[in-house]
Each structure stands twice: as structure tokens, then as C-alpha cells.
C-alpha positions in Angstrom: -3.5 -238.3 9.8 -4.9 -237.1 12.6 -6.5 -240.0 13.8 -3.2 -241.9 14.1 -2.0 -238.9 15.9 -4.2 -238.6 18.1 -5.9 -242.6 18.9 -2.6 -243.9 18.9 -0.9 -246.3 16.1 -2.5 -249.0 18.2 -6.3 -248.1 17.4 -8.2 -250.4 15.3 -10.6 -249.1 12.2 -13.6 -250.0 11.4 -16.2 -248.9 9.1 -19.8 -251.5 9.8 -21.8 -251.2 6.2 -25.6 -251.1 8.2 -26.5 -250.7 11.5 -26.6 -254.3 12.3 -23.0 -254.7 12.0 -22.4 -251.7 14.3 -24.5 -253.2 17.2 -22.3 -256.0 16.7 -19.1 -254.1 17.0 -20.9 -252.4 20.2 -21.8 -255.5 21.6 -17.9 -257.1 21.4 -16.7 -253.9 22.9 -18.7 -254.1 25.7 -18.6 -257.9 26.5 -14.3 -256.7 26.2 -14.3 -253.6 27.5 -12.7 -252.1 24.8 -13.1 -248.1 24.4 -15.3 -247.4 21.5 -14.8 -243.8 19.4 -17.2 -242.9 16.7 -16.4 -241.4 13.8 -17.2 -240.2 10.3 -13.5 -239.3 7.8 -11.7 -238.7 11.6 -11.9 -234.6 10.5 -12.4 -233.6 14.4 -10.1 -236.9 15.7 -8.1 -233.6 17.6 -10.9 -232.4 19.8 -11.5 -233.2 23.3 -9.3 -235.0 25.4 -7.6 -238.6 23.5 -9.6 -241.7 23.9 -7.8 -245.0 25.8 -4.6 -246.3 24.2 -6.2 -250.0 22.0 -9.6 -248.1 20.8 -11.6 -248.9 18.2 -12.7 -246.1 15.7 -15.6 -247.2 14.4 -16.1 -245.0 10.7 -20.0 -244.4 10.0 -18.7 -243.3 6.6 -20.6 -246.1 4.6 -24.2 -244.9 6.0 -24.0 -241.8 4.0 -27.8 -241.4 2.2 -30.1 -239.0 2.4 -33.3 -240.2 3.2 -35.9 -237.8 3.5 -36.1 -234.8 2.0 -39.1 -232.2 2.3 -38.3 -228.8 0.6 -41.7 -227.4 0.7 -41.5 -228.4 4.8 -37.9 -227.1 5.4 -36.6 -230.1 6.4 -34.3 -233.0 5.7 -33.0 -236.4 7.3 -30.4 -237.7 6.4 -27.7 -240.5 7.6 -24.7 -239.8 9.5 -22.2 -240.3 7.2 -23.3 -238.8 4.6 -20.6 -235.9 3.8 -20.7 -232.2 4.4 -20.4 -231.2 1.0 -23.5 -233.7 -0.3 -25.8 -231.9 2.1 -24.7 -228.0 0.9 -25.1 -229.4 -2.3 -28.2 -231.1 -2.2 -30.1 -228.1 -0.3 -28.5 -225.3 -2.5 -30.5 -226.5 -5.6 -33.3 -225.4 -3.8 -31.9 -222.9 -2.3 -31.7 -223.8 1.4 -29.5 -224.6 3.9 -28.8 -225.3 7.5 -26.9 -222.2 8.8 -23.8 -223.5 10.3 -20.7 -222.6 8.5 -18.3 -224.8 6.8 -15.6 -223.7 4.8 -16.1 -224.7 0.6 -13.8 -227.4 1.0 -14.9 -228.4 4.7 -14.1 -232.4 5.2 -16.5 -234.4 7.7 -19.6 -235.9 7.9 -23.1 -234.5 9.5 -22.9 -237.1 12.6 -19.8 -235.0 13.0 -20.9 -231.8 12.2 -23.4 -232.2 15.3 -20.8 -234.4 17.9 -18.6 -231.5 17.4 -21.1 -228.5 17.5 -18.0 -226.2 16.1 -19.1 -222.8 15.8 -19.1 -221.0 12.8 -19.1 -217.3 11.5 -22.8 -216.9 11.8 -23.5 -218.2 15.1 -24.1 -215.4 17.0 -27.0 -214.7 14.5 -28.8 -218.1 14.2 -27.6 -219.8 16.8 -25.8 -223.2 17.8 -26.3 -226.2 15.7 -28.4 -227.7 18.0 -30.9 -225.5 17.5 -31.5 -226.9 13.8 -31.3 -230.4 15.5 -35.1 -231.5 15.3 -34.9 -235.2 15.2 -32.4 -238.5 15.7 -31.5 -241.9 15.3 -29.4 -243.3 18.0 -27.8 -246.6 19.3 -27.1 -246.3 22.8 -25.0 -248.8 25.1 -26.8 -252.1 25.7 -26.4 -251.8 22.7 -29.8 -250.2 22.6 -31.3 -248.1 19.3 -33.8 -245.2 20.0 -35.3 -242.1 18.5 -35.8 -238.6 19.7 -37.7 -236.3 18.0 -38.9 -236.5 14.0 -39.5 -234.6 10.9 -41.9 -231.8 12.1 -40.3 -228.5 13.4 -42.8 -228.0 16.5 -41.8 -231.7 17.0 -40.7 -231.6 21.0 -40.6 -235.7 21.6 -37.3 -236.5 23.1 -36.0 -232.8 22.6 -33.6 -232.4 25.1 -31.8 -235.7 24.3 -31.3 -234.1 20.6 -30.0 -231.1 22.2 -27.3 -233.2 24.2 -25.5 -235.3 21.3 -24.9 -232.1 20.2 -21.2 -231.3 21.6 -21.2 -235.0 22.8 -18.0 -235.8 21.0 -19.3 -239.3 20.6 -19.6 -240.0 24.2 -23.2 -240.3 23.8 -23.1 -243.1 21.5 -23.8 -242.9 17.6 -25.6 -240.4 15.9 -27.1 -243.0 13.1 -29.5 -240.0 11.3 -29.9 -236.4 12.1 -33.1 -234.5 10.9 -32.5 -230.8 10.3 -34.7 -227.6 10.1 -33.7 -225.3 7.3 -33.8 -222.1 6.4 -33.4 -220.1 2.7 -30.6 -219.2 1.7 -30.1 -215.2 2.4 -30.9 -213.5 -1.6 -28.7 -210.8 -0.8 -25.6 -210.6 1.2 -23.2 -207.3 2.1 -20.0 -207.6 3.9 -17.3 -205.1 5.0 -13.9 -205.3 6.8 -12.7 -201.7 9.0 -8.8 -202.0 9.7 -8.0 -200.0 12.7 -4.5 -198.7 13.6 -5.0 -199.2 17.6 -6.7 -202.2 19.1 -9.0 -200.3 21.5 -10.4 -198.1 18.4 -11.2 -201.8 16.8 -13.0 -202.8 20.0 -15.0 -199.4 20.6 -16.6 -199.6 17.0 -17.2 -203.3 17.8 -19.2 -202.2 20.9 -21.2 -198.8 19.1 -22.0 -201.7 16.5 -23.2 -204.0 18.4 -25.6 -201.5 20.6 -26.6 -200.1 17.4 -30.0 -202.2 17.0 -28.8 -203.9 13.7 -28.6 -207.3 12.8 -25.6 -208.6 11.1 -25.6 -212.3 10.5 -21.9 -212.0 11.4 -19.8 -209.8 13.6 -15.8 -210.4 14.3 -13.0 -208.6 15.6 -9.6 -210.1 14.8 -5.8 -209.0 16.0 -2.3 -210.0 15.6 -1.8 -212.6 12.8 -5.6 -213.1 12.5 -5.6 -209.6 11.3 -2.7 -209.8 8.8 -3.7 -213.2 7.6 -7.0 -211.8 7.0 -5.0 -208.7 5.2 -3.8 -211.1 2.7 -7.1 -212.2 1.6 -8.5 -208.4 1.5 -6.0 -206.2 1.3 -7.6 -203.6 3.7 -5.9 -204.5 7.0 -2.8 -202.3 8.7 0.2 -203.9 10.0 -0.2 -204.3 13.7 -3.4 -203.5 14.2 -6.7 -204.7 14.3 -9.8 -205.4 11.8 -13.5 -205.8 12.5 -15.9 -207.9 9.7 -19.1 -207.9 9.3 -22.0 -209.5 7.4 -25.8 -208.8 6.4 -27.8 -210.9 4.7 -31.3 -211.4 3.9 -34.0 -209.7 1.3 -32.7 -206.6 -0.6 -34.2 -204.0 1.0 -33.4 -205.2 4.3 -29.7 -205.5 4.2 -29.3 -202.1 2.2 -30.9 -200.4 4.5 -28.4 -201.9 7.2 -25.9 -201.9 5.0 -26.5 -197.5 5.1 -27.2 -197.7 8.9 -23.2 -199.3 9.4 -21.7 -196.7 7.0 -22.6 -193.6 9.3 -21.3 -196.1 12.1 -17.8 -196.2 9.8 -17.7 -192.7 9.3 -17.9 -191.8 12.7 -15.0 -194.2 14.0 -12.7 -192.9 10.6 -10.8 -196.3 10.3 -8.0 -196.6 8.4 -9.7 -198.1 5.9 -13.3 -200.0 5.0 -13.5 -202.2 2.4 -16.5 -203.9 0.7 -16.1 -207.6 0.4 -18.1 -209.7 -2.5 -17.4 -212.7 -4.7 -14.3 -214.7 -4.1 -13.2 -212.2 -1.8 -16.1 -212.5 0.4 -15.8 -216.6 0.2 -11.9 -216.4 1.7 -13.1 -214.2 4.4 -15.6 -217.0 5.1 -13.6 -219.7 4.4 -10.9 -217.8 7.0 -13.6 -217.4 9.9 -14.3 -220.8 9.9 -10.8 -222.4 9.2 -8.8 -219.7 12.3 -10.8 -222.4 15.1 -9.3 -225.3 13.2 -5.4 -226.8 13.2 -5.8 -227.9 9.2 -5.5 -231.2 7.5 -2.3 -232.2 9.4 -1.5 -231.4 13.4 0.9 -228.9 13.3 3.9 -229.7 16.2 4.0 -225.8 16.9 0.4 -224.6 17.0 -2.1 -224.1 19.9 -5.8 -223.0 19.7 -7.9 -222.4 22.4 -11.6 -221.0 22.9 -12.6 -219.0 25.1 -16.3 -217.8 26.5 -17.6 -214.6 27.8 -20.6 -212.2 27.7 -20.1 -210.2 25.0 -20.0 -207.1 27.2 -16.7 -208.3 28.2 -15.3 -209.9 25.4 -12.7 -206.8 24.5 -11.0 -207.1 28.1 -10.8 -211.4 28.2 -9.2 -211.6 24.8 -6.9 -208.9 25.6 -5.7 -210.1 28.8 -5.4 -213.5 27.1 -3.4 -212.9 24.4 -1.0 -210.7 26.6 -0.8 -213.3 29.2 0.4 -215.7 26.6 3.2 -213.3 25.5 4.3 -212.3 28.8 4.2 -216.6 29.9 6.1 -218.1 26.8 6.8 -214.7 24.4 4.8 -216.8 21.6 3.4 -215.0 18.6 -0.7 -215.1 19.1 -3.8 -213.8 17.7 -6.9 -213.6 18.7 -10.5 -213.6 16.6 -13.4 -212.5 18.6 -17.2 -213.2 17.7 -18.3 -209.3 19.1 -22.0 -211.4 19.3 -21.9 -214.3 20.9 -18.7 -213.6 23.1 -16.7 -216.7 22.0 -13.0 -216.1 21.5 -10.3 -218.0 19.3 -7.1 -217.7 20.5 -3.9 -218.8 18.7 -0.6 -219.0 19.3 2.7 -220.5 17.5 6.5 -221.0 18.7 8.7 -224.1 19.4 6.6 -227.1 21.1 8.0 -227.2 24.6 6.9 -223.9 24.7 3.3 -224.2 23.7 2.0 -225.5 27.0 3.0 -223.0 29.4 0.8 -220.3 29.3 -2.1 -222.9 30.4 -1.9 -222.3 33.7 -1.8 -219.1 33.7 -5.3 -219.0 31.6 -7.4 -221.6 34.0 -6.2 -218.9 36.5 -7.6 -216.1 34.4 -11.0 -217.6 33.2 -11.7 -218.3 37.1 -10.8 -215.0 38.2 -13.6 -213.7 35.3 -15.7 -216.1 36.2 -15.6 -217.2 32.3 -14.9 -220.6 30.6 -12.7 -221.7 28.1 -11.5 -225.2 26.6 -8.2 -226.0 24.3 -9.2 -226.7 20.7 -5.9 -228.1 19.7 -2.4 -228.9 20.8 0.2 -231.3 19.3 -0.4 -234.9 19.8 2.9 -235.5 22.5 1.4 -232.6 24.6 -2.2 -233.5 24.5 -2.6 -236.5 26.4 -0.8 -234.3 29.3 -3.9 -231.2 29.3 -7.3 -231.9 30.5 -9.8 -230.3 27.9 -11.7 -227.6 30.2 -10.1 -224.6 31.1 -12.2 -223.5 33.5 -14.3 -226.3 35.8 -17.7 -227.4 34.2 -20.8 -226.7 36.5 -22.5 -229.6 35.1 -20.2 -231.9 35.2 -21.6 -234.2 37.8 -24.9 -234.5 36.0 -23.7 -235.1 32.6 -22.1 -238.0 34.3 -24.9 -239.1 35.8 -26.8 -238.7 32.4 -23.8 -240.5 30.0 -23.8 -242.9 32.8 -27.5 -243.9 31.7 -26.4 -243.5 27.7 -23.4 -245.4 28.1 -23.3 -247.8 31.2 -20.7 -250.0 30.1 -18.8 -246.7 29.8 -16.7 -247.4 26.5 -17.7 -244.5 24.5 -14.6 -242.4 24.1 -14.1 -242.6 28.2 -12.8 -238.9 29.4 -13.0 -237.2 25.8 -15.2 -234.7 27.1 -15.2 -234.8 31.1 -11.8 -235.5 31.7 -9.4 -237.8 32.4 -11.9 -239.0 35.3 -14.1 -240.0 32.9 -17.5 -241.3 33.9 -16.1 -242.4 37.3 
């Protein structure tokens, strides 16, 4: 659905069944100079700016094996389009995993799960998804294949170029196999959610827990309809306020004694209330941290999301400002859900379409005056071809270029998706 939304009823699909066939398709692009967009089930076909009207999506879906797996090493490497739920599956019956967070029913492959680099609950504690990146297969324009790394964690052969197809949103070229590091899974896990009447309450036990010297694998601070969707799944949020999750995982003794360092935390700030989360309840909170940076299985014509970065030390103030900006430019209903540890922002807000748009303007102007950044995650297909993707300039932008220019010379990998409509001029 969303890739004929977004590509245009006039894109092509096609889904090569070995890498042979897809140097073919690469090689009649070029010699055409038709734009080129890879893709897994079309899952993130609404991020970044829309390809070229007469594409060709070009589905690695039908390279989907897993081809080495080492659980004594930590590691595994598998093929693009081998789905997200195969791999969770396949590590969790030894009980590993790679740390980046997917809902339980999360659609997508892992060559998307790395183009995107979306991320997820736990972010702030283990990092990016490139940093679990330690070795690829690639084809490059020429078409050219080439490798970059391997199987072995201290493994630094072609490191950066793994670290760039992360985020690339295929304008790198294909991601044919991706070799992760892994990690156990945590054996014990505690959660809580503190529902605050006033906002700035919310944020100030936010800040005393992040300067508290613990270690939560998760930290998030939601308002507005975040808060009350959230409410729905817990039952521990108040009407017009604001609520702040958290998560600790790891060996026994570890979290519990976290888990006691927090309460003194929650006893001092006297929320509303503080709920313990566990089981199912603690799955839709998960399932709800990862899903609020997402549109959902069909583009909604009255939704946008946007993300927004900042150091954490002035995360309360930006989201603020944001979300009131947004009322004050259209009076759209919006929420905001804030990850207190590594300063990212979601913001979302919802009304009639030809209103959705307008407070854009207004937010470029506010990232630049805090010197932060910020790109739109999602706004209906009509409106999207009309909004560059960055909110804020790129300081880069000139060099990735200048690099995507040496991975893509014929320039037909999805041209502008992630610099702009300039593309790689």
C-alpha cells in the first residue's frame, strides 16, 4: 500500500531470485537511466523524500536465508531479505538477539532494518544499529559487488562503509547480506510507568533520573495523546498530563538493585501514580514505543510525524516548544514522545490534511535557532512530494555527495531520497 502511495502507480516491481539477475536489473537501469529503489516487503516505502516518477522497485524478498550462524561467537549473517521475524526467532532459541527494537508483529526485512536505521526503545542504551553492523555484502553502481567487513567482531576491514549503508535508504546501492554482532538476551527485565499531572513535574524526574548514575535500557517521556494512548495499554496515566517509562534489564541482581535505586527516585517526585509493567502489559508498552515513530500499515491522509534531535540536556525545552509551535501554527492535536537518553524526539500531530503542512516552517525556523536537527518521518502521499526531508540543513551534505557519487555514479539509486530534491547534483 504504501509503495503505490508513495513510488507512484507508474513504478515497476521486481523481485530478481539471485544476485545475478539483480546485476542485470542494475545494469538496464543504468544503460536507461531509470531510477532504481531497493526494497525488501516496501515496510519503510514512506521515509525519505519519494523517488523519480517511472522507478523500478526492485524487492530483495526472495534472498531471504540465513547463512551463517555462530552462537558460541555471537554472530550471524544472514541475507537481506530474509524477514524480521525469522531472525528474532531464530536467535531467541538460543537466547540472543541484536538489540534493536521491533514491535512482535514488526513487517520488513533486515536489508531494511539497516537502510532505515529507525530507532527503537532501547537505543539510548545500546546504541544505533550500526553499531551491530560488523560485516556486508554489497552491489554497488557499475554494477560492481564488494564486501566490507566479515564475521569476527574486532573485524575493522571496510568499517566505515558498513557504518554508512546504515541510514542510506537505499541510495547506497543494495545491502545483499548483513553480518550482526549479538548480544544475550537480558534474563531479567523490570519496567515502570510515573503519570504526572503537570508536564514540567514529568520532565524534572526525567532529568533527576537520568543524573542518577543508573542504567536503564530504556528511558521515555511521553505527552498529549502519546500519554493517553499509552494510558489505554496501562491504565496508570492522568488525563492531560504526562508519563515517563522506564526499563532495566540484565542479570537479577543487577536490575533489582536498580530497580530499588528508581523507587526512592519515585518517592521523592510523588507522581500520581507508578505502575509496574510485566507480561503482556510490558509487550504493548514495547510494541507502543516502537509503533508512535511509525504511520502503520496504511498512510493515514491526516497524520504527520516528525523526529526531532537534541542533547539530552535540552530535550524538555525542544519538544515543548515544538509541540506548542504546532498548536499555535495549525491548532492540530499533537503529542510528543521523548527518548530522555539519547535526546531524539517523536512528534505527532493529526487534523484535516491541508492543515498538516503548515507548521513546517515554523520548525526549520526553530531547529536552526537551537542549533538542533530534525527530519519528517511521515506525511500523506499528495503533500510529500512538496517537503524536502531535512528539517534543519545537513553539515555533511556535500561529502555524502561526493561519497554516493563514487557508490552510485550513474546516480539511479533512489536520486534525492535522502539529500534532497538536488539529489547528487
Amino acid at each position: 500500500v504504501h509503495e503505490l502511495a508513495f513510488y507512484g502507480p507508474g513504478a515497476r516491481v521486481v523481485a530478481p531470485g539471485s544476485v545475478d539477475e539483480l546485476v542485470e536489473v542494475v545494469r538496464e537501469a543504468e544503460s536507461r537511466g531509470t531510477p532504481v529503489v531497493p526494497a525488501g516487503v516496501g515496510a519503510h516505502a514512506y521515509l525519505g523524500n519519494p523517488p523519480p516518477e517511472g522507478c523500478i522497485v526492485v524487492s530483495l524478498r526472495r534472498l531471504d536465508r540465513v547463512l551463517r550462524y555462530e552462537p558460541g561467537d555471537f554472530t550471524v549473517g544472514v541475507e537481506a531479505g530474509l524477514p524480521l521475524q525469522v531472525l528474532r526467532e531464530t536467535l531467541a532459541r538460543n537466547g540472543q538477539e541484536v538489540p534493536v527494537d521491533l514491535p512482535r508483529a514488526a513487517r520488513g526485512t533486515v536489508g531494511g532494518l539497516v537502510a532505515a536505521a529507525q530507532p527503537g526503545p532501547r537505543r539510548g542504551r545500546y546504541g544505533p544499529v550500526r553499531a551491530f553492523v560488523i560485516g556486508v555484502r554489497g552491489l554497488r553502481g557499475g554494477p560492481s559487488l564488494y564486501k566490507a567487513g566479515g564475521m569476527v567482531v574486532k573485524n575493522v576491514a571496510g568499517y566505515e562503509v558498513m557504518k554508512l549503508l546504515a541510514g542510506s535508504l537505499g541510495t547506497a546501492g543494495f545491502i545483499l547480506e548483513v553480518n550482526f554482532k549479538l548480544r544475550p538476551r537480558p534474563a531479567r527485565r523490570a519496567a515502570r510507568i510515573a503519570a504526572f499531572a503537570r508536564t514540567d513535574a514529568a520532565w524534572s524526574f526525567a532529568r533527576a533520573f537520568r543524573s542518577k548514575g543508573l542504567e536503564p535500557a530504556a528511558l521515555w517521556r511521553l505527552e498529549g495523546r502519546a500519554a493517553g494512548e499509552l494510558a489505554e495499554r496501562t491504565r496508570s496515566a492522568v488525563p492531560g498530563g504526562a508519563s515517563v517509562a522506564w526499563l532495566f534489564e540484565g542479570n537479577a541482581s543487577t536490575v533489582a538493585w536498580q530497580d530499588s535505586e528508581a523507587g526512592s527516585l519515585v518517592a521523592a517526585a510523588r507522581p500520581e501514580s507508578c505502575a509496574e509493567l510485566s507480561g503482556q502489559e510490558l509487550d504493548l508498552v514495547y510494541d507502543f514505543l516502537c509503533e508512535v515513530q511509525e504511520p502503520g500499515p496504511e498512510p493515514p491522509p491526516d497524520l504527520a510525524i516528525a523526529r526531532l534531535c537534541a542533547l539530552p540536556e535540552g530535550l524538555g525545552g525542544l519538544a515543548g516548544r515544538a509541540a506548542s509551535l504546532v498548536q499555535q501554527e495549525a491548532g492540530l492535536e499533537v503529542s510528543t514522545a521523548s527518548d530522555v537518553l539519547s535526546g531524539l524526539v517523536t512528534l505527532r500531530w493529526s487534523g484535516p490534511a491541508e492543515a498538516l503542512a503548515r507548521p513546517l516552517p515554523g520548525l526549520r525556523a526553530l531547529l536552526g535557532a537551537a542549533e538542533a536537527s530534525g527530519q519528517i518521518l511521515y506525511l500523506p502521499p499528495p503533500l510529500r512530494r512538496s517537503h524536502d526531508l531535512l528539517l534543519a540543513p545537513d553539515p555533511s551534505a556535500d561529502l555524502s555527495r561526493r561519497v554516493l557519487k563514487t557508490l552510485d555514479p550513474a546516480g539511479i539509486f533512489c536520486p534525492g531520497r535522502r539529500l534532497g530534491r538536488e539529489g547528487l547534483r
